[in-house]
BAMAR-294993 format. One record per residue: residue number from 1; residue in three letters; z, y, x of N, C-alpha, C in turn. Coordinates in pm, 1 decimal, always signed. Last residue first. Layout:
<i:NUM; aa:ala; n_Z:Z; n_Y:Y; n_X:X; ca_Z:Z; ca_Y:Y; ca_X:X; c_Z:Z; c_Y:Y; c_X:X>
...
This chain:
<i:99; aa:unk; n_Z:-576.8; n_Y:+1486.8; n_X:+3127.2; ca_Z:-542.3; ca_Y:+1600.1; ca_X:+3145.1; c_Z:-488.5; c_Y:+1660.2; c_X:+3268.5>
<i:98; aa:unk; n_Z:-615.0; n_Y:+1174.7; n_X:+3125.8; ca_Z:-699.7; ca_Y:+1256.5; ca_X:+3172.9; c_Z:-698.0; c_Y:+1427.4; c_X:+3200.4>
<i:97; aa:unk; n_Z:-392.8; n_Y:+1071.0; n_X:+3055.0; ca_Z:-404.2; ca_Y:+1077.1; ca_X:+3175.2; c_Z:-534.2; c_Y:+1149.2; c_X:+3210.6>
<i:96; aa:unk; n_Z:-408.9; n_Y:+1112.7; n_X:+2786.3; ca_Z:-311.4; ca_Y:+1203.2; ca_X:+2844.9; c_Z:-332.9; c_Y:+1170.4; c_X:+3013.8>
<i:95; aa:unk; n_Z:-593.6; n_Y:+901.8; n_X:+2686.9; ca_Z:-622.0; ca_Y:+1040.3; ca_X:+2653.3; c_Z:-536.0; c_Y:+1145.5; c_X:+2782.9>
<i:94; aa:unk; n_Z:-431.6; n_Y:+685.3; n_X:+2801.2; ca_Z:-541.2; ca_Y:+708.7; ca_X:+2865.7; c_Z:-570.5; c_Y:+887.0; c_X:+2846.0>
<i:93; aa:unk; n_Z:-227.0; n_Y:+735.0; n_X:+2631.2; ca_Z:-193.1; ca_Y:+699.3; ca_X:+2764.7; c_Z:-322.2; c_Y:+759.4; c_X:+2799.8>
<i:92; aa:unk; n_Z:-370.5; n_Y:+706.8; n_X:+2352.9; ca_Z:-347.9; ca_Y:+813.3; ca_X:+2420.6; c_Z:-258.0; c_Y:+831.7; c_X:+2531.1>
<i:91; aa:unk; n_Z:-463.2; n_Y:+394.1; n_X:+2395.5; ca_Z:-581.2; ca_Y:+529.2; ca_X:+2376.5; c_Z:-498.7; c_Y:+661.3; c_X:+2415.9>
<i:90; aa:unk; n_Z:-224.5; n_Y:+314.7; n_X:+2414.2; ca_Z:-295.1; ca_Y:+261.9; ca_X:+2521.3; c_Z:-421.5; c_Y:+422.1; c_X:+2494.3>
<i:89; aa:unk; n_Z:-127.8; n_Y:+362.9; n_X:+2117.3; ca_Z:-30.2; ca_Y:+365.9; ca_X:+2256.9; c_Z:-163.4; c_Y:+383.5; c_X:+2358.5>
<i:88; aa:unk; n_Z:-334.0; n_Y:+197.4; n_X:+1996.3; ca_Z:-350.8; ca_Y:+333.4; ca_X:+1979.8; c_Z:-230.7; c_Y:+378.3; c_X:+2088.2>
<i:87; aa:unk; n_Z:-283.1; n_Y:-68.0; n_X:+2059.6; ca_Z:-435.3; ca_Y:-32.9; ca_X:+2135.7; c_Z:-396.2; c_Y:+138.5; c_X:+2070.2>
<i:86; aa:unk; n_Z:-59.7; n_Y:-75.5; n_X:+1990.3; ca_Z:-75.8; ca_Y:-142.9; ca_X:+2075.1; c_Z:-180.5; c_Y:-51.7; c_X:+2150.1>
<i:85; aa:unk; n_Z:-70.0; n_Y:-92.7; n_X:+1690.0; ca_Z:-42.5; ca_Y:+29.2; ca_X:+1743.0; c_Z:+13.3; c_Y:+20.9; c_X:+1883.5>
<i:84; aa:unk; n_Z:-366.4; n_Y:-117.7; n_X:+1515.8; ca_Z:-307.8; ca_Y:-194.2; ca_X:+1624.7; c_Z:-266.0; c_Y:-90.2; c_X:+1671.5>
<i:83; aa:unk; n_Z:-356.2; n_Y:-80.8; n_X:+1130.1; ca_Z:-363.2; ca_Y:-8.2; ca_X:+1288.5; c_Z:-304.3; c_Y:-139.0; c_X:+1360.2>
<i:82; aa:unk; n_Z:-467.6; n_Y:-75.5; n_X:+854.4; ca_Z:-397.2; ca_Y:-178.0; ca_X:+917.9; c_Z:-492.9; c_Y:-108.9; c_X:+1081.5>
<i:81; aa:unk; n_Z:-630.6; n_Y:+71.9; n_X:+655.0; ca_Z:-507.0; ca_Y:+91.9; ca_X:+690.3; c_Z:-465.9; c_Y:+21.4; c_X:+780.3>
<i:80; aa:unk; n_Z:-875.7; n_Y:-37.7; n_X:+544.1; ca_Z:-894.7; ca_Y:+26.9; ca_X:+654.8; c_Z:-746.8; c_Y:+86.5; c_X:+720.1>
<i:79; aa:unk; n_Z:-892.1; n_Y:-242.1; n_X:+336.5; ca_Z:-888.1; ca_Y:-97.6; ca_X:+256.6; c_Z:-862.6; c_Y:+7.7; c_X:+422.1>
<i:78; aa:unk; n_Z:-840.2; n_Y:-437.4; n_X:+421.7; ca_Z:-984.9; ca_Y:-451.5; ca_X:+356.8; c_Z:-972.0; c_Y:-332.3; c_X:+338.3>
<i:77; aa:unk; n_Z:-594.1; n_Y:-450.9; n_X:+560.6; ca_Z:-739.9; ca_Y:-462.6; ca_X:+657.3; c_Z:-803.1; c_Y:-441.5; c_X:+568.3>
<i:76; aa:unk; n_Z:-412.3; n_Y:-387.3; n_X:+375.0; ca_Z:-376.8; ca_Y:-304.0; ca_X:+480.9; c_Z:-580.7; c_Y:-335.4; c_X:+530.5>
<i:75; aa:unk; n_Z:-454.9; n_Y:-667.3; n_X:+249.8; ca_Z:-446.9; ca_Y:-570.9; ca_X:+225.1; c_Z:-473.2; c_Y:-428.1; c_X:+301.9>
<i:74; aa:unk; n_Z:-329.2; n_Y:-820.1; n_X:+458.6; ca_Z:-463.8; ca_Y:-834.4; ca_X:+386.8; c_Z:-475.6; c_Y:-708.2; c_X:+372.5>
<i:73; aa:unk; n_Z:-51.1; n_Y:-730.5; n_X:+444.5; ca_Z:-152.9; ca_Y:-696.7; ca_X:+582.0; c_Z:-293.9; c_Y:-700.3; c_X:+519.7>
<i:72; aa:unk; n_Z:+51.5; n_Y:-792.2; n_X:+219.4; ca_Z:+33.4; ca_Y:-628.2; ca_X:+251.8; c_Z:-56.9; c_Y:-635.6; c_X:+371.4>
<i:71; aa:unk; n_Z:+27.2; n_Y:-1053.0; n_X:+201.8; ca_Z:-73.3; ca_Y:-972.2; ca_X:+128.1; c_Z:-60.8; c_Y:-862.4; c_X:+128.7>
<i:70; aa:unk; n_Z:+237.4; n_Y:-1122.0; n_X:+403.5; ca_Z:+107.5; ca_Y:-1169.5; ca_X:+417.8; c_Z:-16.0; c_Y:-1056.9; c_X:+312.2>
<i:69; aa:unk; n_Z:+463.4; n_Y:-1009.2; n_X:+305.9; ca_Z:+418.2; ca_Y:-928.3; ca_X:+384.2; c_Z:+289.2; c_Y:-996.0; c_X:+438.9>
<i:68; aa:unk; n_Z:+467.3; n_Y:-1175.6; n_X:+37.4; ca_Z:+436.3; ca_Y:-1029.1; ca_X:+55.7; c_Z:+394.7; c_Y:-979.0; c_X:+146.9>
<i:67; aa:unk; n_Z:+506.8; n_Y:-1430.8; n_X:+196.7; ca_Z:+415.8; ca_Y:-1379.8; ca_X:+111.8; c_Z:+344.1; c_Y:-1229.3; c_X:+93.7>
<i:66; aa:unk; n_Z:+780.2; n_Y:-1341.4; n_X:+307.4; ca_Z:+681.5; ca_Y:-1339.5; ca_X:+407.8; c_Z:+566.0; c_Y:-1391.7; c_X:+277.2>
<i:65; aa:unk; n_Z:+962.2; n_Y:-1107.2; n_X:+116.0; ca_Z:+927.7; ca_Y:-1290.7; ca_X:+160.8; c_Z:+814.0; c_Y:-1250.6; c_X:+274.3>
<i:64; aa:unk; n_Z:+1184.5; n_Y:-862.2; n_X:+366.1; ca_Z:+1055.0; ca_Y:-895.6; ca_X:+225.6; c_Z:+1044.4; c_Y:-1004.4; c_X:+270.9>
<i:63; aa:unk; n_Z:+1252.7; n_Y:-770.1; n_X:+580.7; ca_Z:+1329.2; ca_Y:-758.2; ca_X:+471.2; c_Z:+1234.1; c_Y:-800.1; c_X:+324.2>
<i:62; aa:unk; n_Z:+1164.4; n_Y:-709.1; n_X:+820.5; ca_Z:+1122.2; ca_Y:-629.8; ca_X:+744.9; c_Z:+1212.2; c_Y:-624.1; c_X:+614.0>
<i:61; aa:unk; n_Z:+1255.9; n_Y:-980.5; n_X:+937.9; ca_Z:+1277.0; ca_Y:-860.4; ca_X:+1037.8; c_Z:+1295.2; c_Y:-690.0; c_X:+922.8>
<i:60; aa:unk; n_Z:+1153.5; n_Y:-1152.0; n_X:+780.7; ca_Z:+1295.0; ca_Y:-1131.8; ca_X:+748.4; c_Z:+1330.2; c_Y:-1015.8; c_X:+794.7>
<i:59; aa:unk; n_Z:+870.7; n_Y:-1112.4; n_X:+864.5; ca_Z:+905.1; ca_Y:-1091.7; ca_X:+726.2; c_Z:+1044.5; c_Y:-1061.8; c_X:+687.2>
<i:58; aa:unk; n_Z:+916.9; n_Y:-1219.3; n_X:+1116.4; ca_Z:+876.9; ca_Y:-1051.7; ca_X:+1143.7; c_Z:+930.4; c_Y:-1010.1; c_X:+958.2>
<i:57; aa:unk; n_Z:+932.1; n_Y:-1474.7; n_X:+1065.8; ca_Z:+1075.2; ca_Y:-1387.4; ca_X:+1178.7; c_Z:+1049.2; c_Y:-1247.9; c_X:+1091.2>
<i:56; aa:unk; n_Z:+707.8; n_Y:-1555.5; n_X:+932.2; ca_Z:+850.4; ca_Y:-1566.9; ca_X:+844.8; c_Z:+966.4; c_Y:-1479.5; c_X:+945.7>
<i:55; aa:unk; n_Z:+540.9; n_Y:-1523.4; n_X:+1124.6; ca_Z:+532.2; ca_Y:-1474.5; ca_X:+1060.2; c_Z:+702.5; c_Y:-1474.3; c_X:+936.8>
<i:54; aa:unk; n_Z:+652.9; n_Y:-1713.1; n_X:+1342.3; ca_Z:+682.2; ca_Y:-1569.3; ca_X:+1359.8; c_Z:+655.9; c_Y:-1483.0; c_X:+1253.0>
<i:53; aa:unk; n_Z:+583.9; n_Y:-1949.5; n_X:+1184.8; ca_Z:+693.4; ca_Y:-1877.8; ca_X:+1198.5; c_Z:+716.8; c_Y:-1756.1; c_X:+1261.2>
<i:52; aa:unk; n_Z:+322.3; n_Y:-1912.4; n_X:+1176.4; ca_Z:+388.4; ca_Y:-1917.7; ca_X:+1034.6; c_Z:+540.3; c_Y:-1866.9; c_X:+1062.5>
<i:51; aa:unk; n_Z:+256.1; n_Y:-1953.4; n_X:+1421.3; ca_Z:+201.4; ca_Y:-1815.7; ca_X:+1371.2; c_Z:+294.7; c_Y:-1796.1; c_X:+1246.8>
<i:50; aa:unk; n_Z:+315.3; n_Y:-2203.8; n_X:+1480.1; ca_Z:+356.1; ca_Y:-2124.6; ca_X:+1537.0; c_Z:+345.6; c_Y:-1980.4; c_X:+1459.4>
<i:49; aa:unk; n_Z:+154.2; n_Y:-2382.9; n_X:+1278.2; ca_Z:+362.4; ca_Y:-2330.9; ca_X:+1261.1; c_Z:+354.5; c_Y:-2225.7; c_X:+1336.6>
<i:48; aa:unk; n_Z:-139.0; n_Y:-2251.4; n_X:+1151.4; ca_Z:-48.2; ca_Y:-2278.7; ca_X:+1270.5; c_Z:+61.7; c_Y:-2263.8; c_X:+1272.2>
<i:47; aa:unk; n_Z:-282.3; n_Y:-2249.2; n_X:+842.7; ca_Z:-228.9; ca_Y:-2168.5; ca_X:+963.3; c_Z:-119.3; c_Y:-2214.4; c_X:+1035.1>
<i:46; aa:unk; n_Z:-503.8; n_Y:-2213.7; n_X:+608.3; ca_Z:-397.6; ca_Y:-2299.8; ca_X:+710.8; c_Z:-392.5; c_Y:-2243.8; c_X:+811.2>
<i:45; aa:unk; n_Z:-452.4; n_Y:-2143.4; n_X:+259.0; ca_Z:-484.4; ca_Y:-2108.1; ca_X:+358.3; c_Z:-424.2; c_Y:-2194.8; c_X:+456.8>
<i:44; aa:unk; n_Z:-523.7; n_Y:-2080.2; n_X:-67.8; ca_Z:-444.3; ca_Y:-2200.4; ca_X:+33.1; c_Z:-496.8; c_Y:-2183.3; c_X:+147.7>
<i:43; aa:unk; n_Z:-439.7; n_Y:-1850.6; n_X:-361.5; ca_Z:-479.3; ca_Y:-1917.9; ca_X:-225.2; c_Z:-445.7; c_Y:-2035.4; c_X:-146.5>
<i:42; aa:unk; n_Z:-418.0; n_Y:-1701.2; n_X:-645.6; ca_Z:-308.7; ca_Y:-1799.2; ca_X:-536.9; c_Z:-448.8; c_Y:-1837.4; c_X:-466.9>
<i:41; aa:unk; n_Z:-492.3; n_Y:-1401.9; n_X:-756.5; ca_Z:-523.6; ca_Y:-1503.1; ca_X:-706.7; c_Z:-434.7; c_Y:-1569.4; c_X:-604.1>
<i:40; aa:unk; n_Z:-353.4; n_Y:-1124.2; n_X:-929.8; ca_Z:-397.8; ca_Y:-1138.1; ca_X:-798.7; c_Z:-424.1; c_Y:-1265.0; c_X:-804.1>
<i:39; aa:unk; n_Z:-437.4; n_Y:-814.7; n_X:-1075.5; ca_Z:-434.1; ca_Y:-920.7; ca_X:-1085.8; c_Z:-422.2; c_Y:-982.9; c_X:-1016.6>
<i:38; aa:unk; n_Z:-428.5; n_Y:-491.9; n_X:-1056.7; ca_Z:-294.5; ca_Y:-629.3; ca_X:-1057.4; c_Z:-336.6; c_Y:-758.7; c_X:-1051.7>
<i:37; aa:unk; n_Z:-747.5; n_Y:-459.7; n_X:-1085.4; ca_Z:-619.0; ca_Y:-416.6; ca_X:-958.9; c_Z:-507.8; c_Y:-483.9; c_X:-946.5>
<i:36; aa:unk; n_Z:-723.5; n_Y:-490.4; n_X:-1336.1; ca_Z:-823.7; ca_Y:-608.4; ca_X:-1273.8; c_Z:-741.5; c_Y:-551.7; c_X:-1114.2>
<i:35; aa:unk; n_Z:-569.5; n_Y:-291.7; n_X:-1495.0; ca_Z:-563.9; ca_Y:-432.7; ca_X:-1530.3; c_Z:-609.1; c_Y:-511.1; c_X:-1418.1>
<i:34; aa:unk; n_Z:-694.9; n_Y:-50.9; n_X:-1352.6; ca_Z:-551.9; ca_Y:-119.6; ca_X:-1306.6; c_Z:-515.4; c_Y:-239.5; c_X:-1341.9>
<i:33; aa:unk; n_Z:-956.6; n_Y:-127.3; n_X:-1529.8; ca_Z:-923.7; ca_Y:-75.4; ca_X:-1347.2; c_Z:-790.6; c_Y:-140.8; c_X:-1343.0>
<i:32; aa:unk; n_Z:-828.8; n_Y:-49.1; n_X:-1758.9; ca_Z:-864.3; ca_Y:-205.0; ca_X:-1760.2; c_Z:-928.0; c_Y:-248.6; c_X:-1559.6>
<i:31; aa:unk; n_Z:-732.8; n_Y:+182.1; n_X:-1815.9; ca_Z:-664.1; ca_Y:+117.7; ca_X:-1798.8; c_Z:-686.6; c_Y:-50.7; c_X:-1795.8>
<i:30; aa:unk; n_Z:-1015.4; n_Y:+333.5; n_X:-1789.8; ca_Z:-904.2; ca_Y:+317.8; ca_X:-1692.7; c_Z:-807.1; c_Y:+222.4; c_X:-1670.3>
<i:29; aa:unk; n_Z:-1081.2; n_Y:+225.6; n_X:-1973.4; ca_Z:-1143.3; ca_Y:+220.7; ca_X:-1898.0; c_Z:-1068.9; c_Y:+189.4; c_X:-1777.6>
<i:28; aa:unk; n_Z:-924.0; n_Y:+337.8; n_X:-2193.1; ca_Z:-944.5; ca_Y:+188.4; ca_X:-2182.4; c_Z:-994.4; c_Y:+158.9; c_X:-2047.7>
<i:27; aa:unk; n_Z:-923.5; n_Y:+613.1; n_X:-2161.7; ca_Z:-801.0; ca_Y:+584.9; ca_X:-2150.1; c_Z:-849.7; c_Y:+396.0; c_X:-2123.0>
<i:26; aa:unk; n_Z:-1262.0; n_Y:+638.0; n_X:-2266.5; ca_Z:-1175.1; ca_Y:+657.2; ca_X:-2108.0; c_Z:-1037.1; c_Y:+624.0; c_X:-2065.4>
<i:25; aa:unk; n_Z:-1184.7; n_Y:+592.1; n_X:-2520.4; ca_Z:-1241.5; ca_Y:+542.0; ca_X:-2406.8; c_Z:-1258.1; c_Y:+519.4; c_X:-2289.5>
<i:24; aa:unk; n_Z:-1043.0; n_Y:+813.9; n_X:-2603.9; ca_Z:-976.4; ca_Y:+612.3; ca_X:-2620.0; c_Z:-1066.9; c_Y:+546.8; c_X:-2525.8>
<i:23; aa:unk; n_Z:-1107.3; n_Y:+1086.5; n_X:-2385.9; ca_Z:-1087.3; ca_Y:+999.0; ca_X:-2520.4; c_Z:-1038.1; c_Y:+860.1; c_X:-2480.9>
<i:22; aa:unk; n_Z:-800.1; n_Y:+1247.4; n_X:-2220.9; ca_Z:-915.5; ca_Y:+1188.9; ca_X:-2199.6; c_Z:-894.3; c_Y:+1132.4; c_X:-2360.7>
<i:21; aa:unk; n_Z:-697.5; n_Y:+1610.5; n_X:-2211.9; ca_Z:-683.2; ca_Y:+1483.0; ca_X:-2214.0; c_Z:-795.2; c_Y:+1393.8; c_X:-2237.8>
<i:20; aa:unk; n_Z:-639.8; n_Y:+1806.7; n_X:-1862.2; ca_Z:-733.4; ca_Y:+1772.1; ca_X:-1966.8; c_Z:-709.6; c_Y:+1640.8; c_X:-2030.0>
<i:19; aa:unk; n_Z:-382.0; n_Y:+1978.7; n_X:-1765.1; ca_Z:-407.0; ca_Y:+1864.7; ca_X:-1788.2; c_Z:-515.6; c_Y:+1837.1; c_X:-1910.5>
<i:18; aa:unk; n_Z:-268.4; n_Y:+2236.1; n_X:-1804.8; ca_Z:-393.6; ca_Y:+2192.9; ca_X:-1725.9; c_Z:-453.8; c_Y:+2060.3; c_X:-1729.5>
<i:17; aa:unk; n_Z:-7.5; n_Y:+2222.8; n_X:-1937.4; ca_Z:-106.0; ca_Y:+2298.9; ca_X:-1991.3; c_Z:-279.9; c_Y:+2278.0; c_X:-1916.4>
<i:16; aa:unk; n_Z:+147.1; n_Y:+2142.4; n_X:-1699.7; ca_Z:+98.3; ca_Y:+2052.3; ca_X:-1846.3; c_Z:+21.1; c_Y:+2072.2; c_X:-1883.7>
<i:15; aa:unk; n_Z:+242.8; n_Y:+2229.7; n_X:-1512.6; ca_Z:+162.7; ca_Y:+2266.4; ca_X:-1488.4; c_Z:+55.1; c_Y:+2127.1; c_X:-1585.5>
<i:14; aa:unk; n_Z:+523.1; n_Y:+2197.2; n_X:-1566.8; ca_Z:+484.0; ca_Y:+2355.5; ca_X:-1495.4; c_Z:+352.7; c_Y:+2352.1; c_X:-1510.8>
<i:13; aa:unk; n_Z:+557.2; n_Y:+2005.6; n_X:-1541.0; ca_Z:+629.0; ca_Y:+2032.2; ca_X:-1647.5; c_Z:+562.6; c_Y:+2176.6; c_X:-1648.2>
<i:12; aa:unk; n_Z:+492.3; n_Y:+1909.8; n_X:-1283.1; ca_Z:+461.5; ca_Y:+1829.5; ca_X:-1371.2; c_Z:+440.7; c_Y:+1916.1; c_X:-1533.7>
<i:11; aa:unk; n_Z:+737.4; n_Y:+1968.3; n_X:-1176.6; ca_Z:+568.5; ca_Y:+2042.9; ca_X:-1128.3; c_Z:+449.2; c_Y:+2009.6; c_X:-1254.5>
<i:10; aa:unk; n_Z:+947.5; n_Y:+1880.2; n_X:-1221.4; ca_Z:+917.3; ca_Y:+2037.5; ca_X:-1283.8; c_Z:+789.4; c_Y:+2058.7; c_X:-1255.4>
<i:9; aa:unk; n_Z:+882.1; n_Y:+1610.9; n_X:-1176.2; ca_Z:+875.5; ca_Y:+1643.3; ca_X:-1272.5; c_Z:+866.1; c_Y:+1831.0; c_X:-1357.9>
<i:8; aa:unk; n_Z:+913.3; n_Y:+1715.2; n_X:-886.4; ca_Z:+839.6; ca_Y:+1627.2; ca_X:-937.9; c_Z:+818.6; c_Y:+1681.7; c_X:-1073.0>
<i:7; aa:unk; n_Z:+1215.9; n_Y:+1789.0; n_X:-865.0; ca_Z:+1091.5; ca_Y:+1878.1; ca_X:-808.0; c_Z:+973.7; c_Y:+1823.2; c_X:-893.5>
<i:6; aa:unk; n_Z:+1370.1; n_Y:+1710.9; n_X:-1187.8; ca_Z:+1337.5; ca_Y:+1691.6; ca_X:-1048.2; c_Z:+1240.5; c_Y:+1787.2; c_X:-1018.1>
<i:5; aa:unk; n_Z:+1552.0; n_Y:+1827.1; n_X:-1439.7; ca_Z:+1427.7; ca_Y:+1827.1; ca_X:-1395.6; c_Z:+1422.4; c_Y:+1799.9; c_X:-1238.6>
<i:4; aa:unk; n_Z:+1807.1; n_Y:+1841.3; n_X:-1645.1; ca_Z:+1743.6; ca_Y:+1907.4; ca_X:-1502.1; c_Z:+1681.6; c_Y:+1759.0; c_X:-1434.5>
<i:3; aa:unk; n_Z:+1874.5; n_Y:+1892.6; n_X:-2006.8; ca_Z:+1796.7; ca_Y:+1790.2; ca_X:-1885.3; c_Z:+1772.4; c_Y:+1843.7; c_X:-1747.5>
<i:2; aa:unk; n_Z:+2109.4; n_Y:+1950.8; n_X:-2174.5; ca_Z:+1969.9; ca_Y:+2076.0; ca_X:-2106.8; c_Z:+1965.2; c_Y:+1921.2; c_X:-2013.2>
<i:1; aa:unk; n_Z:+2185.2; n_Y:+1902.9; n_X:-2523.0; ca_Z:+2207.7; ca_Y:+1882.3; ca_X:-2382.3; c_Z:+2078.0; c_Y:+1912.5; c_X:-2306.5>
């Protein structure tokens, strides 16, 4: 039986032969990065009903616990992803009123 191949995987499949492989060492290395990357720490943090519950609105809004969507924002800020798309509206209002 013939398997069909996603885009993905044909690229993959196409372009095997390039793939340099790494020693046991480097395979550990790596895979002890993603070890310490998963790991995550419980917390106790305090925070205001008010905030808690909008935070639990916006979480249901999204469809995820509101945990999650607490440690995607973290997240989102230490690694420079997390936009105010409030203040970027407002920057190119301005941008466009200057034209």
């Amino acid at each position: 039986m013939k398997i069909k191949l996603n885009k993905f995987e044909q690229s993959l499949e196409d372009t095997a032969e390039e793939f340099i492989p790494v020693t046991d060492a480097e395979k550990a290395e790596v895979e002890n990065i993603i070890a310490s990357a998963n790991k995550t720490k419980n917390i106790n943090i305090r925070i205001s009903a008010y905030d808690m519950e909008k935070v639990k609105q916006r979480s249901a809004a999204e469809g995820l616990p509101y945990q999650t969507l607490i440690s995607s924002v973290i997240h989102k800020y230490i690694t420079g992803k997390l936009v105010d798309e409030q203040a970027i509206l407002k920057s190119l209002q301005l941008l466009n009123g200057r034209r």
